[in-house]
Backbone as a ProteinNet text record, in pm:
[ID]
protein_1_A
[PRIMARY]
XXXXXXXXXXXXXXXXXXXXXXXXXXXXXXXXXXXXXXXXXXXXXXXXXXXXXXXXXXXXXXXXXXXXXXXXXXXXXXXXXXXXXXXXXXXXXXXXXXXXXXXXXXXXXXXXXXXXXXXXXXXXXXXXXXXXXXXXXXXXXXXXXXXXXXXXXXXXXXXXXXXXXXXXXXXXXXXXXXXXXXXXXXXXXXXXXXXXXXXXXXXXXXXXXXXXXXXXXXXXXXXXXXXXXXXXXXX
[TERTIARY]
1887.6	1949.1	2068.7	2144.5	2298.6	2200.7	2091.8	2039	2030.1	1951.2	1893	2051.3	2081.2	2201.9	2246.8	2327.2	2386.6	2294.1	2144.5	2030.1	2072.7	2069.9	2085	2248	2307.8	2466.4	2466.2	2403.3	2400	2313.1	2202.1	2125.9	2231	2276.1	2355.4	2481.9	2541.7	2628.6	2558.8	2480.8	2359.9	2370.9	2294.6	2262.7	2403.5	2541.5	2622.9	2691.6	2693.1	2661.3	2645.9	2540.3	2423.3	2472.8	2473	2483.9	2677.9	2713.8	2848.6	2863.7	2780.5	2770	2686.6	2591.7	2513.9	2598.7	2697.3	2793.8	2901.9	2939	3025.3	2984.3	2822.5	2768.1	2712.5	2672.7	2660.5	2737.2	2755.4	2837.9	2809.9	2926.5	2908.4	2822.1	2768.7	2658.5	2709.8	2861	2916.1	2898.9	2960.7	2987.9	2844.5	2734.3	2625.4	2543.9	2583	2576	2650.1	2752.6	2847.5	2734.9	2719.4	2671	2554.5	2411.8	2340.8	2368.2	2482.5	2528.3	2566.2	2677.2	2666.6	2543.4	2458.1	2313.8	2214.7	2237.4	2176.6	2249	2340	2429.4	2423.3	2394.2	2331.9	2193.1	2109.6	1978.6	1936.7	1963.8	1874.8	1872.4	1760.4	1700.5	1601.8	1628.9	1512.7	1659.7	1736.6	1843.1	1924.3	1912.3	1982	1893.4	1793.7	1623.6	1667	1711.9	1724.9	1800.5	1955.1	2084.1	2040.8	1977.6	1961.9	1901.8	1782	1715.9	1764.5	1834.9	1919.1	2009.2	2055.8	2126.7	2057.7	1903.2	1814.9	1794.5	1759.9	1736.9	1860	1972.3	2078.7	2153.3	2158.1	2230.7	2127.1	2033	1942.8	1994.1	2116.4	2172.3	2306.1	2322.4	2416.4	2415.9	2549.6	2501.3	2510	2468.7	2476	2350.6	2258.4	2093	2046.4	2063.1	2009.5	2050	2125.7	2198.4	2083.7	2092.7	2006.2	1883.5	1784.7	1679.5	1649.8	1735.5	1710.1	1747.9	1838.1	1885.2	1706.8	1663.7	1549.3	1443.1	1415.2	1305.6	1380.6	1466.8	1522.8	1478.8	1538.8	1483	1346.5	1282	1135.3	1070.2	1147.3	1087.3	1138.6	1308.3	1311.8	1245.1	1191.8	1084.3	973.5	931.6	824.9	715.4	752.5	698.3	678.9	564.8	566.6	494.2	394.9	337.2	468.6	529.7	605.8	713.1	762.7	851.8	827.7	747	646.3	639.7	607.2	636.5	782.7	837.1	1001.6	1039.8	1030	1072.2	1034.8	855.2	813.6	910.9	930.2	973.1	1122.7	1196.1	1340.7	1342.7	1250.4	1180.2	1108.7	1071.5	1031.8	1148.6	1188.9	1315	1472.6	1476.8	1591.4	1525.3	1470.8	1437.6	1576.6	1668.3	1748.9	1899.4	1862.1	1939.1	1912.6	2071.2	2068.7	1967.3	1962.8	1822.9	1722	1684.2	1553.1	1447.4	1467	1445.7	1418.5	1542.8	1510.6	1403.7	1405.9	1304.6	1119.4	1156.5	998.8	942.1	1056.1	1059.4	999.6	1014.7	1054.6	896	843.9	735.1	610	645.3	575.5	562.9	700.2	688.7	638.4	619.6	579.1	427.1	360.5	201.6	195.8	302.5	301.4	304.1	395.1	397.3	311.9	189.3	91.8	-27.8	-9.9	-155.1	-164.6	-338.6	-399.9	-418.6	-500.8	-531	-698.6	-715.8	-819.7	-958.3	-997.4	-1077.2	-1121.4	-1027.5	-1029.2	-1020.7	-999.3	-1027.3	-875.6	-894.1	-729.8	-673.7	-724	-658.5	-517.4	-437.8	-288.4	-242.3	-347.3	-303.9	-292.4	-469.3	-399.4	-311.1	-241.4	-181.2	-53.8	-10	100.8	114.1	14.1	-13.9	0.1	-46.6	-3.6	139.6	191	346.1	432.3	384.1	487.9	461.1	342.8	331.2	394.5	371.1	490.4	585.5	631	758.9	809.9	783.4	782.1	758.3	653.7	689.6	741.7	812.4	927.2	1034	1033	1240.7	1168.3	1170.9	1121.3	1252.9	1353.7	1462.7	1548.6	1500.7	1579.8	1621	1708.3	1751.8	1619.1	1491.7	1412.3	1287.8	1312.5	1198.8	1127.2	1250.6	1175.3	1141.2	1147.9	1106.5	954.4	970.7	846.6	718.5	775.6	665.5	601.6	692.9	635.3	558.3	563	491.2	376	389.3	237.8	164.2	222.6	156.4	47.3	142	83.7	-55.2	-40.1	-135.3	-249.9	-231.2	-340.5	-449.8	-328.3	-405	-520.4	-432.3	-515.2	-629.3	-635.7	-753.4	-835.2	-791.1	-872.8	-956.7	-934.5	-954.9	-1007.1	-994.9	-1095.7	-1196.8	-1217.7	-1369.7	-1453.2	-1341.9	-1406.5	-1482.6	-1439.8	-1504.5	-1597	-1632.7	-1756.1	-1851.4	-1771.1	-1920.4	-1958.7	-1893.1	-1949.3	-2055.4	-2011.9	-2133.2	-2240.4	-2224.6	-2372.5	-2420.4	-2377.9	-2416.3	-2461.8	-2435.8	-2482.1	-2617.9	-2580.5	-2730.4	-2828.3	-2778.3	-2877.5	-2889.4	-2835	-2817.7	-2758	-2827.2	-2749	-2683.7	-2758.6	-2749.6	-2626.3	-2597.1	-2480.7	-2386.8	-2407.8	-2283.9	-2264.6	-2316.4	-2272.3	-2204.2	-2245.7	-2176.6	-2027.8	-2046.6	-1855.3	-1814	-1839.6	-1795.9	-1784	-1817.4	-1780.5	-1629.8	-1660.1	-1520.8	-1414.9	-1425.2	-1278.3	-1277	-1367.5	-1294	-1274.1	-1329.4	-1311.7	-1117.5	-1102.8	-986.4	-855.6	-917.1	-793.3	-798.1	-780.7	-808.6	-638.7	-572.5	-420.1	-396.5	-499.7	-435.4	-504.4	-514.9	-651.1	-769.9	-818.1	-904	-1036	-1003.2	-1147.8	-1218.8	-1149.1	-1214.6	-1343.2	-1304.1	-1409.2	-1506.8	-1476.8	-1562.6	-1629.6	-1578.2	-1671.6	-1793.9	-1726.6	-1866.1	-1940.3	-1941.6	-2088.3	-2130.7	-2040.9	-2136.8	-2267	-2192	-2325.8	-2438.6	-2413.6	-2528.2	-2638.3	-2492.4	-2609	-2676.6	-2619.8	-2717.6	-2863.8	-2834.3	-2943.3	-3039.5	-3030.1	-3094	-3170	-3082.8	-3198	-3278	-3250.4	-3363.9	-3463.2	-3444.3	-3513.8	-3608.2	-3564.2	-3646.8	-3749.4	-3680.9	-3774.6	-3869.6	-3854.5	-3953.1	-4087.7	-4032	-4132.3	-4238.9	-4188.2	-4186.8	-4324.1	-4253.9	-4311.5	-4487.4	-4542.8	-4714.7	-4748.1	-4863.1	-4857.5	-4979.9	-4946	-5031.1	-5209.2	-5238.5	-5391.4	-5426.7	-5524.4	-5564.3	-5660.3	-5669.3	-5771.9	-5888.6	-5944.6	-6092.5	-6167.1	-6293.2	-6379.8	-6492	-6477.8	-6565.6	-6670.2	-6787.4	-6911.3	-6967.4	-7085.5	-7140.7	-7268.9	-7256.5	-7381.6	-7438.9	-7640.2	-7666.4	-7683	-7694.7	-7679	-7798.3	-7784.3	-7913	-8016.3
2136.2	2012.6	2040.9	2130.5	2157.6	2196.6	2287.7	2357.3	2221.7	2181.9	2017.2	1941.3	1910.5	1839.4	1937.5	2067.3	2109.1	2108.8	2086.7	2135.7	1964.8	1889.3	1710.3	1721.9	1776.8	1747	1861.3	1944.2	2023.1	1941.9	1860.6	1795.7	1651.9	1601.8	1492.9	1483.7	1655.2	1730	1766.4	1760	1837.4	1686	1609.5	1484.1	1427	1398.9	1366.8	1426.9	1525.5	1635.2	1624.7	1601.8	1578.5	1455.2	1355.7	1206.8	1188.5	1260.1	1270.3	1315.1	1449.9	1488.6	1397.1	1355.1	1273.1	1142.7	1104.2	993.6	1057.6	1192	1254.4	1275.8	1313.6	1330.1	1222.6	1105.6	974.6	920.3	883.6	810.2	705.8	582.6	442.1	458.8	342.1	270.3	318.1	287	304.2	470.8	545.1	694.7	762.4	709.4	766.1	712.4	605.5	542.8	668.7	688	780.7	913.6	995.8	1089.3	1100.6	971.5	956.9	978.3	914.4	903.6	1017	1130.4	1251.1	1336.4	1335.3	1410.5	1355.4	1226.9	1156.3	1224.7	1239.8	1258.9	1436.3	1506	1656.5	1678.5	1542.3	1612.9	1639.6	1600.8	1689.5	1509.1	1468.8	1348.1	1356.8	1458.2	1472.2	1439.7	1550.8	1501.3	1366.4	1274.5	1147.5	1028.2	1057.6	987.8	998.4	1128.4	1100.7	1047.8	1072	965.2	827.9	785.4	617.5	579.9	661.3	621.7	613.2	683.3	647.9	526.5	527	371.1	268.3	205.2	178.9	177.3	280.8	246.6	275.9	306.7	325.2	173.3	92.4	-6.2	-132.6	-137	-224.1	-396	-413	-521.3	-499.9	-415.8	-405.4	-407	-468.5	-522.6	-372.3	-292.1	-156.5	-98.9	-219.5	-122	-181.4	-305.5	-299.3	-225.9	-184.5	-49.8	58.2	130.3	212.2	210.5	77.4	47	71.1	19.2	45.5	212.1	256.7	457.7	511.3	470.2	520.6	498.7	404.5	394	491.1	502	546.6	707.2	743	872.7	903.1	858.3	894.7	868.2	760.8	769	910.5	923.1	1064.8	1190.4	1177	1324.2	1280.7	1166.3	1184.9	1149.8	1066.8	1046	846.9	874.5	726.2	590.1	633	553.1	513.8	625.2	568	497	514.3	469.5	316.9	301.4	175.9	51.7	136	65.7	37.3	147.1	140.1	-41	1	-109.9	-259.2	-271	-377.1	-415	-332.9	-359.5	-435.7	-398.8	-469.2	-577.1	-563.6	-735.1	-845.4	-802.1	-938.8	-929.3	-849.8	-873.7	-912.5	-860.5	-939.6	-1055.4	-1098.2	-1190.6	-1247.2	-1285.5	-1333.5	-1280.6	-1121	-1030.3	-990.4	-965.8	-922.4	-817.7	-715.2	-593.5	-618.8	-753.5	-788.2	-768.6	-788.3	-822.4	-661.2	-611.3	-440.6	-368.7	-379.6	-340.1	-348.3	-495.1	-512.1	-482.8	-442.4	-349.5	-239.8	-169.7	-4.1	-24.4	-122.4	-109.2	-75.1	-165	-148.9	-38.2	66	189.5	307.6	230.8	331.2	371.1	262.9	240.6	309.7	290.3	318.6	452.2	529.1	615	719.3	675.4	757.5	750.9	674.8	617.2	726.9	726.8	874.6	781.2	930.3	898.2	765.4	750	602.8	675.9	771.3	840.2	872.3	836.8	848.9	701.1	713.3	627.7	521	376.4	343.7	233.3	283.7	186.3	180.3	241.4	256.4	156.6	164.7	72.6	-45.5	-120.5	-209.4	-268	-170.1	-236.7	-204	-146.4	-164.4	-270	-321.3	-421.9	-557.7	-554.4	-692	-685.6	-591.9	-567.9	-674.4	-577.6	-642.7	-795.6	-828.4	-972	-1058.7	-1034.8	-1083.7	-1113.8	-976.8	-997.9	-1084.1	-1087.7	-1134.4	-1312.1	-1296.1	-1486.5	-1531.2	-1420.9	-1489.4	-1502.8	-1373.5	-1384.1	-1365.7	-1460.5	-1432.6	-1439.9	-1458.9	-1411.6	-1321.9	-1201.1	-1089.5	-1003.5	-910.7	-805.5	-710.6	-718.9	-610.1	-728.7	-798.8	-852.2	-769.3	-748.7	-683.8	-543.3	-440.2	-347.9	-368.6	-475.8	-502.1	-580.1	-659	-734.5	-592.6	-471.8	-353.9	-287.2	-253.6	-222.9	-266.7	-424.2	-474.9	-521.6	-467.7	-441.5	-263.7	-255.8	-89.6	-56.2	-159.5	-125.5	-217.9	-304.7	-385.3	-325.1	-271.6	-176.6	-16.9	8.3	103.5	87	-22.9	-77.4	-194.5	-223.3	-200.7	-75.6	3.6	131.2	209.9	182.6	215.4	171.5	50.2	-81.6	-41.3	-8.6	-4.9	184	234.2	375.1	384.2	321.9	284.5	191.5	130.3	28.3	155.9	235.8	288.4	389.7	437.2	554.3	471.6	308.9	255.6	285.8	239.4	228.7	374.6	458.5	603.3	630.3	596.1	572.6	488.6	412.7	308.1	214.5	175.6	81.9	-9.8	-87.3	-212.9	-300.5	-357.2	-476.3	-405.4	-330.2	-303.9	-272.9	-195	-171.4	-340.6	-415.9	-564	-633.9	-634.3	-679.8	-641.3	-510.5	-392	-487.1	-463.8	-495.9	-656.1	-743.4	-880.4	-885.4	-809.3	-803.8	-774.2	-656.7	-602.4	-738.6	-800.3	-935.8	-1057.1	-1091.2	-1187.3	-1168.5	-1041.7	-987.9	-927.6	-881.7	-811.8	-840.2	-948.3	-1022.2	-994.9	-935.1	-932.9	-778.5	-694.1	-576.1	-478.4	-581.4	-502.9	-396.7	-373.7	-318.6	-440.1	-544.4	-633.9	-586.9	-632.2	-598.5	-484.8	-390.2	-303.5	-313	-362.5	-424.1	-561.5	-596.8	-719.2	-655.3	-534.5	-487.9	-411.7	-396.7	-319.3	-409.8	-519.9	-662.3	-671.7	-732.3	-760.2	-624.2	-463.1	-398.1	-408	-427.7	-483.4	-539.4	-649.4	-801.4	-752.5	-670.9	-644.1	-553.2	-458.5	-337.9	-434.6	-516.2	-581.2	-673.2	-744.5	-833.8	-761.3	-614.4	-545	-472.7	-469	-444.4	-484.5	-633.6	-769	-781	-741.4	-804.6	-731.8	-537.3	-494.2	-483	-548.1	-538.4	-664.7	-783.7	-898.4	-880.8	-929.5	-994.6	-1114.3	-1038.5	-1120.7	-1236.5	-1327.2	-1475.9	-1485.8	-1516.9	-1455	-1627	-1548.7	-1658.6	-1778.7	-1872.6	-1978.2	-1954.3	-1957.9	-1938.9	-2052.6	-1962.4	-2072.4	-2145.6	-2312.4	-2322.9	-2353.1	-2297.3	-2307.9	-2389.5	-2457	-2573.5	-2604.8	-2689.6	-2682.9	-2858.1	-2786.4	-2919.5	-2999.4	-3107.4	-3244.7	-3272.6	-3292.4	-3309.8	-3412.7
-6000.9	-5954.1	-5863.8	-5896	-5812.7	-5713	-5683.9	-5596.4	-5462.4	-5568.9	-5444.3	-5399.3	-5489	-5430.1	-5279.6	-5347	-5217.9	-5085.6	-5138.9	-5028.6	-4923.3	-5004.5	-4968.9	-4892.8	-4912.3	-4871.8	-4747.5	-4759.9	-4567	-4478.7	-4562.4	-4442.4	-4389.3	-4459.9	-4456.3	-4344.1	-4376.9	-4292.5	-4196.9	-4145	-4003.6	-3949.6	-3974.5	-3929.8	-3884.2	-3925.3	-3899.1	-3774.3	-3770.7	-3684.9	-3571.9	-3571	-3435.3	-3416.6	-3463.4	-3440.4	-3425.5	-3447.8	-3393.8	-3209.8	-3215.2	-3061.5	-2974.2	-3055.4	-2929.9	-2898.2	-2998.8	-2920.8	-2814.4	-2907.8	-2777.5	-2658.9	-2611.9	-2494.6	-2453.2	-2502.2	-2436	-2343.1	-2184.5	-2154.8	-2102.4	-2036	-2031.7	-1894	-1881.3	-1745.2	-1640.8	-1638.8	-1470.5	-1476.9	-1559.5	-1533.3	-1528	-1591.3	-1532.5	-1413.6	-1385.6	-1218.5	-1091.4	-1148.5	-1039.8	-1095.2	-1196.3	-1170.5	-1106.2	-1110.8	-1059.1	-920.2	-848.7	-703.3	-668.5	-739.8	-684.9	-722	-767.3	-802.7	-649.3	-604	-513.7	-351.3	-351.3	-242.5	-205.9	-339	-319.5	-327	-311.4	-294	-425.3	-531.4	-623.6	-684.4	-646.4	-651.9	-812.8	-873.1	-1007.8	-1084.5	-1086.1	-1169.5	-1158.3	-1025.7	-1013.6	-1091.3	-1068.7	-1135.6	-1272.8	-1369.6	-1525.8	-1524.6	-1462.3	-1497.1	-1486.6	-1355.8	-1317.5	-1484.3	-1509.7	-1592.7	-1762.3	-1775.6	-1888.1	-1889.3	-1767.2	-1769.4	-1810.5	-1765.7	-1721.9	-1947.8	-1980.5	-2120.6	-2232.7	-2182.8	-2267.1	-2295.5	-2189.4	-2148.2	-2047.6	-2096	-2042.6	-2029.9	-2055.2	-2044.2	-1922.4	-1898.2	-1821.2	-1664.5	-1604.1	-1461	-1327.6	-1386.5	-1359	-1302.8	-1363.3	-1436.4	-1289.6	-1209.6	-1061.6	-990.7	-958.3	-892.4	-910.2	-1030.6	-1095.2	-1036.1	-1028.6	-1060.3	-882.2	-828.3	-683.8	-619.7	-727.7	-661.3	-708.1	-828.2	-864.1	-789.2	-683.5	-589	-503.5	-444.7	-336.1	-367.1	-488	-497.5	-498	-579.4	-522.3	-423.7	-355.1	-162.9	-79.6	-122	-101.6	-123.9	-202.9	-259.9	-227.9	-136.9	-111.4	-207.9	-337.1	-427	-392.1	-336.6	-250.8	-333	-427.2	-497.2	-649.2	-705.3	-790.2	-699.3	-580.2	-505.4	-471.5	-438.2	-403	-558.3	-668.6	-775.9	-789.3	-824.6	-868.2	-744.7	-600	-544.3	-584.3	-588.7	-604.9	-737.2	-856.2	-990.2	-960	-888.8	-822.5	-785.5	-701	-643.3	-704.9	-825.8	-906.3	-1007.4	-1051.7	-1147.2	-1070.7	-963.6	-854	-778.9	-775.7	-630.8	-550.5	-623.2	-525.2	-477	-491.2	-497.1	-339	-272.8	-97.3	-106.6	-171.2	-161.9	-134.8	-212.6	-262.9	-117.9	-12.9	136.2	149.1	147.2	199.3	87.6	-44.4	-114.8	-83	-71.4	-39.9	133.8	207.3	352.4	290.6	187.2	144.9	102.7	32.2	-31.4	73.7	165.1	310.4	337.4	418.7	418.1	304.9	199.9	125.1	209.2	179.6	181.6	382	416.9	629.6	632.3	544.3	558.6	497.2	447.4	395.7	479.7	582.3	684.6	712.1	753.8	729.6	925.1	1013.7	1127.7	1144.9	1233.9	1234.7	1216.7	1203	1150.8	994.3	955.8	800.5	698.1	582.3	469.7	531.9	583.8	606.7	484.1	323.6	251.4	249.5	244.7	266	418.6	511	591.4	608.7	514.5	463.9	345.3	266.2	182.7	239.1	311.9	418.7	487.4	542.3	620.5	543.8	458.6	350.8	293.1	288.2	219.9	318.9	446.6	573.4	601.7	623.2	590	544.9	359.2	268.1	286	328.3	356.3	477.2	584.8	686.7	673.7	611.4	550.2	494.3	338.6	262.5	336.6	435.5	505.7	630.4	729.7	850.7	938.5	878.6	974.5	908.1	826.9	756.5	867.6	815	937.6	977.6	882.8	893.1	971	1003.6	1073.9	1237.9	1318.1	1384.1	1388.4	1291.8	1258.9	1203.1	1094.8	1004.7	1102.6	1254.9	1362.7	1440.2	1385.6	1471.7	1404	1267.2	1186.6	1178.7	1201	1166.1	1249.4	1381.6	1474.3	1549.1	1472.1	1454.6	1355.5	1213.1	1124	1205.6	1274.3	1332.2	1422.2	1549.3	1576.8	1505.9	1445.3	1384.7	1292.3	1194.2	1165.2	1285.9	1376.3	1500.9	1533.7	1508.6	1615.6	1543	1374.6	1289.8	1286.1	1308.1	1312.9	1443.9	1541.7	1685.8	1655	1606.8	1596	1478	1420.4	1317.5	1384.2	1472.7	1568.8	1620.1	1753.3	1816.4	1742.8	1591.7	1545.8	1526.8	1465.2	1453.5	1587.1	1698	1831.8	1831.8	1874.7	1916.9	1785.5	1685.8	1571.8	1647.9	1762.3	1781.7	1630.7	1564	1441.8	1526.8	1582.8	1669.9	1590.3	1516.4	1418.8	1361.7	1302.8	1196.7	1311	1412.5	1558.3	1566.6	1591.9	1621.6	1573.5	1443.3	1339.7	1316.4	1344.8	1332.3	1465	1581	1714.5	1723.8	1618.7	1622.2	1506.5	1417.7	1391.4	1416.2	1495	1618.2	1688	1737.7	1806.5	1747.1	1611.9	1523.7	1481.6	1435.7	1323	1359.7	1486.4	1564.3	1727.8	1777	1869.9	1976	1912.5	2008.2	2024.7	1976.4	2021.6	2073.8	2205.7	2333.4	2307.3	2147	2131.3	2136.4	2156.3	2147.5	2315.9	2373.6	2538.9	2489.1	2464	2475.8	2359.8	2269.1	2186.8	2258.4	2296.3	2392.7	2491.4	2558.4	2621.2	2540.7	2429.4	2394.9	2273.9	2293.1	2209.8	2302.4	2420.8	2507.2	2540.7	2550.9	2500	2360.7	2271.9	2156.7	2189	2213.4	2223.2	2295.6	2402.2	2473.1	2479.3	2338.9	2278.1	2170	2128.6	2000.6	2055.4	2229.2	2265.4	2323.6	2348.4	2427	2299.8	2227.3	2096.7	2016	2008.8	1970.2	2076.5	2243.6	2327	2268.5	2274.6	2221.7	2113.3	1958.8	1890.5	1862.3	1937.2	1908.3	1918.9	1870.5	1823.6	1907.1	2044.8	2074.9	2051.5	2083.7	2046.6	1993.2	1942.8	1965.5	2051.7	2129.9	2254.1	2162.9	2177.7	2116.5	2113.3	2025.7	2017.4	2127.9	2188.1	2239.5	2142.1	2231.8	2120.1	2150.9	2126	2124.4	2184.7	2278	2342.7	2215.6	2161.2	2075.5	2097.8	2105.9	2191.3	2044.3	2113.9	2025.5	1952.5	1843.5	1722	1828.4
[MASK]
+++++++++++++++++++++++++++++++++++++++++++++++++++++++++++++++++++++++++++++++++++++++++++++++++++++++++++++++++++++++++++++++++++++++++++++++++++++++++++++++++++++++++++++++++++++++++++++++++++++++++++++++++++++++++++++++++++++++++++

């Protein structure tokens, strides 16, 4: 029994211990805001990311944690970490909405998705979800400071999913797949009608058009002539 007891009174003394230092090494919202900021200001964006983030769950009531919540996108747009970056922002923007950031965040979300566009040759989902970011944005604050950055942006993704559509018509076309080339080449001028890639989609509409009538001419069955009919004399 003395054995257990003293065994119970070192753990008691351990635990107190520990739970003594972890208050001594705990500190308040603001002072791990500033360390976040000098961790942010030297580049070492992993270590500013744990500070923000302890604020963030140490003090989740405190008017500290938007600050935080916005250094923490910032850093992972810095590292290049564009999809958590892209979240972290959107996450600011529905929990701030009417916060001055709120505008530049959902800019950032944009660039997240802009700055991953692959060339018009390749897969362009990132372009459009870039392309819808800027939108958004552009209709909630159409007179923000980032408007004409964001009318350039989404003029850029237009084009390029232009120029993606227009280079998938042309492989139907060179397949000779008219019908499916036509179809691509009515949408470059249906969808993207302002950013001079329709013109040339307009001229090899009208080749379509004229490979599939030249097709059908051949193709067609022609009539079978009327039968004659017989003279048969009268009973």
């Amino acid at each position: 029994m003395k054995i257990f007891a003293c065994l119970m009174m070192v753990l008691v003394l351990c635990l107190s211990g520990c739970a003594h230092k972890k208050l001594q090494e705990e500190k308040s919202a603001t002072e791990l805001v500033e360390e976040g900021q000098k961790k942010f200001e030297a580049r070492d964006y992993k270590s500013a990311i744990t500070a923000f983030e302890r604020v963030k769950d140490w003090y989740p009531f405190s008017d500290q944690v938007p600050t935080a919540q916005m250094k923490i996108a910032e850093a992972h747009y810095k590292l290049r970490e564009y999809d958590q970056a892209a979240a972290a922002y959107e996450e600011f923007a529905n929990l701030h909405p009417k916060n001055p950031l709120t505008p530049y965040a959902m800019y950032q979300v944009g660039r997240c998705f802009y700055d991953q566009m692959h060339t018009i040759d390749r897969d362009q989902e990132n372009t459009k979800k870039a392309l819808a970011a800027f939108k958004r944005l552009l209709n909630r604050w159409p007179d923000s400071e980032y408007t004409g950055p964001t009318r350039a942006h989404i003029t850029e993704c237009q084009r390029r999913l232009a120029s993606h559509e227009l280079l998938v018509a042309k492989y139907y076309f060179r397949r000779k797949n008219y019908q499916a080339a036509l179809a691509r080449f009515q949408n470059v001028i249906n969808d993207y009608s302002d950013t001079g890639v329709q013109y040339i989609a307009l001229q090899y509409l009208a080749k379509c058009e004229a490979h599939i009538k030249n097709e059908a001419s051949k193709t067609a069955v022609p009539a079978a002539p009327e039968a004659a009919v017989a003279d048969t004399p009268a009973p």
